[in-house]
N, C-alpha and C positions, 0 to 999 in steps of 0.2 A: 579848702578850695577845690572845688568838682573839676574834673580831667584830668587828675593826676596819672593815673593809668594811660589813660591814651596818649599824651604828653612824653610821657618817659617811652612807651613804646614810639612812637614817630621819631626821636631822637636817638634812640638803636636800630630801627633796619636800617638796609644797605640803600645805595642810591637809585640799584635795579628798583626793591622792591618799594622806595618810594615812586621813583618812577610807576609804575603800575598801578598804584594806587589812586594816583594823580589822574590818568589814563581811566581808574574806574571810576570814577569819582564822575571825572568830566564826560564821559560819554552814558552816566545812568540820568534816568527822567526821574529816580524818588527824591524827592524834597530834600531829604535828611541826605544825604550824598552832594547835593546841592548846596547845601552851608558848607557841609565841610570844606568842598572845593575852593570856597571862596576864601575860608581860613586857612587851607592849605598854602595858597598863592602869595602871603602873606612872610612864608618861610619863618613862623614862629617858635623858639624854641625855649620860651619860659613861659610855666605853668599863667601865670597872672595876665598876662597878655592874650594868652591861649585863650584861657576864661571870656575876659572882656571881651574879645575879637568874634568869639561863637556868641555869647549872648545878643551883641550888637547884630552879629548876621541871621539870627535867629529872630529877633525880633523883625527885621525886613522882611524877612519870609513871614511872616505870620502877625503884621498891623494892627488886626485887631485883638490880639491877647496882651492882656497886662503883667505887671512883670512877674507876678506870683506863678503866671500861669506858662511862663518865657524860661523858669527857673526850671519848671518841672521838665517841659521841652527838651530842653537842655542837657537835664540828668540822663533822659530816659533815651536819649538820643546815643549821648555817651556810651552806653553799655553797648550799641550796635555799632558804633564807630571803633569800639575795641575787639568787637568780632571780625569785622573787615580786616582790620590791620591782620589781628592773630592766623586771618582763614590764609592772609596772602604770604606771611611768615611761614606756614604749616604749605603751602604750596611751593613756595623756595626750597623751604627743605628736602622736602619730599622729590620734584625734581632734581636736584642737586647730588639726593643720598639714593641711589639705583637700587641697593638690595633692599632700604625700605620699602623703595615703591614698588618692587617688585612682589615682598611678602603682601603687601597689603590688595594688592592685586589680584593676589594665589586665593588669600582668605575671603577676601569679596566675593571671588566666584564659585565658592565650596558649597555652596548651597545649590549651582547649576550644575555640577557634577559633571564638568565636562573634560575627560582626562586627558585630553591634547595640550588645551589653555592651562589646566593645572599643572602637567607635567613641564612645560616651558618656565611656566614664570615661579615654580618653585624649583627647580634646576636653576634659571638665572640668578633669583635669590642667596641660594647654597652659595655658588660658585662665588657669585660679589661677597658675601659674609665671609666665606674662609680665605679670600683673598687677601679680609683687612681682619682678619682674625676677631669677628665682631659674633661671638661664640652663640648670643640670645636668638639671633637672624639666625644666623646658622644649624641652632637646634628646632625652630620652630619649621627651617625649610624641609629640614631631615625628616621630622615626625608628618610633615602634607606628604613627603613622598614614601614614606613609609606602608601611609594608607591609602595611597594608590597604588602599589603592588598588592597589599591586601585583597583591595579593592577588584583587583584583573583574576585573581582566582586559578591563576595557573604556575606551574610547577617551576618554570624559568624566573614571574614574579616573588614567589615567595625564594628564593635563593637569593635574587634581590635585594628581598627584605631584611636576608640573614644577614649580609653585607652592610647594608645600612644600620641595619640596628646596632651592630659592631661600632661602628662610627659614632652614632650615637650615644653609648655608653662613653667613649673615650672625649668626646665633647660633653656630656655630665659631666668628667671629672674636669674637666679645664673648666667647665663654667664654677665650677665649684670651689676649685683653686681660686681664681679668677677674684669669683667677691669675697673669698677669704680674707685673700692678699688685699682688697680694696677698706674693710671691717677693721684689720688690724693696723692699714696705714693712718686712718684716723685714730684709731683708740692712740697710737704711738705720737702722734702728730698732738692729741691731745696730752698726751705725758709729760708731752717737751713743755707744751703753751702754761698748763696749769695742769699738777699731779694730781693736787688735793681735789680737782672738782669731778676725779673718776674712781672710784672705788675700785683699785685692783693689784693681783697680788704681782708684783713684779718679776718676782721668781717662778711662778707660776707660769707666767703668762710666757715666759721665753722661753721654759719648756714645750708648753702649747706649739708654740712658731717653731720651735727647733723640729718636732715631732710631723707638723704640716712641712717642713722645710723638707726634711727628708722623705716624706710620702709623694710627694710632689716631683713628676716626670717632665715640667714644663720648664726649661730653662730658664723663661721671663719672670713666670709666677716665684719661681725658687727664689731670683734674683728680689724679687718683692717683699719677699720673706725677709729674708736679710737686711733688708733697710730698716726693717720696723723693728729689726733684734737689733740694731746699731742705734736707733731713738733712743728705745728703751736703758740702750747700757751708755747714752751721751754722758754721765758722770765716770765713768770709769774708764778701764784702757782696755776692755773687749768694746769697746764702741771703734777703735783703731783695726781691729780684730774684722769683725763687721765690715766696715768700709774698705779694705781690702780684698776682703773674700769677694764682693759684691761686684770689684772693679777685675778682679780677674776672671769672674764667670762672663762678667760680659764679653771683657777682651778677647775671651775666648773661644765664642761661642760663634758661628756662622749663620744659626738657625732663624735668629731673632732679625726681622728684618728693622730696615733701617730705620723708621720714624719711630719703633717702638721701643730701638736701642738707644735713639736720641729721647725718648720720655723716661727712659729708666734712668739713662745718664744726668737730665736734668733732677730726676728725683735724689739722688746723690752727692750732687754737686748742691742744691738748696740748702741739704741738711750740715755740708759742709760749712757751707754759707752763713747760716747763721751758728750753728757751735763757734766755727771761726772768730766770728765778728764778737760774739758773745763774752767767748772766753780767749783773747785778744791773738788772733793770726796774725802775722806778718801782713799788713795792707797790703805792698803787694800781691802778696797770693791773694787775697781777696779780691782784687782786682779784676785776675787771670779769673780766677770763678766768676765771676760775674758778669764778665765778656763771653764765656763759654756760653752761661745760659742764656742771656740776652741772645747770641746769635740763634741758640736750639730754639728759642721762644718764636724770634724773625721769621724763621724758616717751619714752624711751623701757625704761627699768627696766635701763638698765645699771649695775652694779656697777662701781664704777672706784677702783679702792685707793689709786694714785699721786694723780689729783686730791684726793680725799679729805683723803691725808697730807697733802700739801703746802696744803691749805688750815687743818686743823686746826693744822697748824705755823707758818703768819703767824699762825694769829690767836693761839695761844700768845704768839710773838715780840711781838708789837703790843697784850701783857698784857689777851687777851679771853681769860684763863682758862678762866671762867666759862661762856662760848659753847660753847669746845671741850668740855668736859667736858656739857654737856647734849647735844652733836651725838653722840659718845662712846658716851653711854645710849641715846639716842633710836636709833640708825643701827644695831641689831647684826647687821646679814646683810653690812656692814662688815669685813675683816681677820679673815679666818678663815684657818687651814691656816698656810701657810709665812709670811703676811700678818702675822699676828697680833704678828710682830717690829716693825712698824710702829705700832700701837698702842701696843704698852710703851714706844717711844721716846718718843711725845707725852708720856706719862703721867708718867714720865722729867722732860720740859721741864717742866711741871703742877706736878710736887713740887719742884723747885728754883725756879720763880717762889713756892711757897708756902712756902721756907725749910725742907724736909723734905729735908736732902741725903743723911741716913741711906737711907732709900727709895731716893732718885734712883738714888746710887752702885748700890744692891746692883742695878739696872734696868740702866744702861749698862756695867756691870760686865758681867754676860753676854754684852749685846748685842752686845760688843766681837768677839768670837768666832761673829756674825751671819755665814751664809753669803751675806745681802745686803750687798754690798760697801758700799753709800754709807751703812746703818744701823751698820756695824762702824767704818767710819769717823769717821760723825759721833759715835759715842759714845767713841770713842775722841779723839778732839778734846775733848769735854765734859766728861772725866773730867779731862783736862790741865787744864782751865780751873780746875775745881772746885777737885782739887788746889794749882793755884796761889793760889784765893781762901785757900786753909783753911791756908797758908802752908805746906806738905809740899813743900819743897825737894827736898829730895833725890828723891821721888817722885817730882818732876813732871819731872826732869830724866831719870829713868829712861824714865818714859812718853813723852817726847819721843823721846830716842830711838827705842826702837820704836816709833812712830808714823811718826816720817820714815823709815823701813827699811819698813815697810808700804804707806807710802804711793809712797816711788821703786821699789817693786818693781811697782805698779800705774799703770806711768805714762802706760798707753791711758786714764785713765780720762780724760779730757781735762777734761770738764766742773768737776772737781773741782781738778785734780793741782795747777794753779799758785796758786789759790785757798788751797787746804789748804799748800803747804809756805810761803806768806806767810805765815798764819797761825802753821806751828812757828816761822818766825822771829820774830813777835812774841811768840810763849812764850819762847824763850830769852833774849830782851832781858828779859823780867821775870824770869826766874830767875837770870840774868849767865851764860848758856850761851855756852862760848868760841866758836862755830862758828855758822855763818848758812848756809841753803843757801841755793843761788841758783836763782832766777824767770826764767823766757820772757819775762815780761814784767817793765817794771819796777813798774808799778802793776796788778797782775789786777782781773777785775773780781771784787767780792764778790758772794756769794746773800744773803740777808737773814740765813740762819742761822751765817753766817763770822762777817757782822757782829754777831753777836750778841755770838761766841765773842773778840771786840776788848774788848769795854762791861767 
């Protein structure tokens, strides 16, 4: 189906920059501006409608082409109607972000060489970059002003330049901490998700961060460090180690300013989050975590889908229906795109606390074939349960099966793996399944939503 692009972007900007668009739309005389407007006015926000609504206005505007020729119109329209949007996104932005539009301002005019205009707007540059500590701005303003004390050739500039250049050295090394610390929070993030799908040596690699941790003179950066060495050691008890160390540098620390202390602090509190949930915290505290970060997220207008889930799914779990399903309505810039598998799961849990297991099923039925591993999973778990409430023997022993064949073929997934095949062993004890697989541990610990799948 053609528009999908422009489609998806009209349904992410804000209402300013639809507004504007609307405004361009209606006061241009090109043709192709002209359709849109009129699909616009329509407040369309599905692809198939979208389609239909442009073909049909497209063809009004142009009587005599047929539809072969209505189709191509259309395509090629498309592709300029997704520039529009993007030019007036990229103008949001730009006004919006001061030290970009001032760098881009400094760099446009380097070619006129005019050192007044340059020396302001890569001064104002600087000063906004190290303001919000946005290190890339910040070095690209140092190196324009650099070479405009070059540039002036006298003895007061080059002293100048010694100064700056000083600076600049010491912003290399933050910029250099900086995507260290952003390199290793993935490679760790991916350790926890799936081990096996990264080739690395884990003792190694904590050497590495321990060695960057201590080179490293930026309090935030250090503090960054230490997250990714507390990932990495989530099995053992220097992971306790780690998250200590990590909450007392910050406690400690005056330097870090505030929004940057509330993104370290949620990055800590997440990975608390799910170890917790995983490897079975007091709900409670789970709770407290998760109100924490929800508020850091509010105050700073992050979208975070995982906290989200996993709060809407204790409160399911802990029969606040009722809560979830208002948070649900109220929340919808919530589990959009490939997310949206995460919604149908609660909704899923919702209808089987409400005795609707017709619904449920047909929900986790799909979900099962989720290309997010822990929603295929758990629905796949779910349905075993169901099955066994509604006594479908024979089913549930099928499902068993392939569930344990899913789940040992997934057996990086750590967080999960021994949790879940405890769990087929207590499906087959209810079903008289001849076979038990066997646990790392003898007792794992349970998430709240294992436990559920026991009740």
């Amino acid at each position: 189906m053609k528009g999908k692009r422009v489609i998806e972007l009209l349904n992410e900007i804000t209402s300013e920059e639809h507004r504007t668009l609307i405004l361009f739309c209606r006061e241009s005389k090109d043709k192709r501006l002209q359709i849109l407007y009129k699909v616009l006015k329509n407040k369309i926000k599905y692809l198939d409608d979208f389609s239909n609504l442009l073909a049909i206005e497209t063809k009004h505007q142009f009587k005599d082409k047929n539809n072969l020729e209505i189709d191509h119109i259309c395509r090629r329209n498309l592709d300029y109607y997704a520039t529009v949007i993007e030019n007036i996104i990229i103008q949001s932005h730009v006004t919006a972000d001061q030290k970009l539009r001032n760098i881009i301002i400094a760099e446009s005019l380097e070619k006129t060489s005019n050192p007044f205009l340059l020396e302001y707007y890569y001064e104002k540059a600087y000063q906004q970059a190290h303001l919000l500590s946005d290190s890339y701005i910040e070095i690209k303003a140092i190196r324009g002003k650099i070479r405009l004390k070059f540039n002036a050739q006298t003895e007061k500039s080059f002293r100048e330049a010694v100064v700056l250049n000083n600076q600049l050295k010491n912003d290399i090394d933050f910029f250099y901490h900086e995507k260290n610390v952003d390199y290793y929070n993935n490679l760790s993030n991916m350790y926890i998700d799936s081990h096996l799908l990264i080739n690395i040596d884990k003792e190694k690699l904590s050497t590495e961060l321990e060695n960057l941790k201590d080179q490293c003179n930026f309090i935030a950066l250090k503090i960054g460090y230490i997250i990714s060495l507390a990932r990495l050691s989530f099995k053992d008890d220097n992971y306790f180690k780690h998250i200590n160390a990590a909450y007392e540098l910050l406690n400690e620390s005056n330097s870090i300013e505030l929004i940057n202390k509330n993104i370290l602090e949620r990055k800590i509190l997440f990975l608390e989050l799910i170890i917790g949930f995983y490897f079975n915290k007091n709900q409670h505290s789970l709770f407290v975590t998760i109100n924490r970060i929800l508020t850091i997220n509010l105050e700073n207008k992050f979208i975070d889908n995982n906290t989200m889930f996993h709060y809407l799914l204790l409160l399911v779990l802990n029969e606040k229906t009722e809560d979830a399903i208002f948070i649900l309505n109220k929340e919808k810039h919530y589990f959009k795109g490939t997310n949206k598998a995460l919604k149908e799961f609660i909704l899923s849990l919702v209808y089987y606390k409400e005795n609707q297991l017709k619904k449920c099923l047909k929900i986790i039925n799909n979900l099962s074939y989720s290309e997010n591993y822990f929603i295929a999973l758990f629905s796949k778990l779910f349905c075993i349960k169901i099955h066994i409430e509604l006594k479908n023997i024979e089913l549930s022993n099928s499902l068993i099966y392939n569930t344990e064949r899913f789940i040992k073929r997934n057996s990086d997934k750590f967080t999960v793996y021994d949790s879940s095949l405890f769990i087929i062993s207590r499906f087959k004890e209810k079903t008289k399944h001849k076979t038990l697989p066997k646990s790392t541990f003898n007792t794992p610990s349970l998430s709240p939503f294992h436990l559920f799948l026991l009740q």
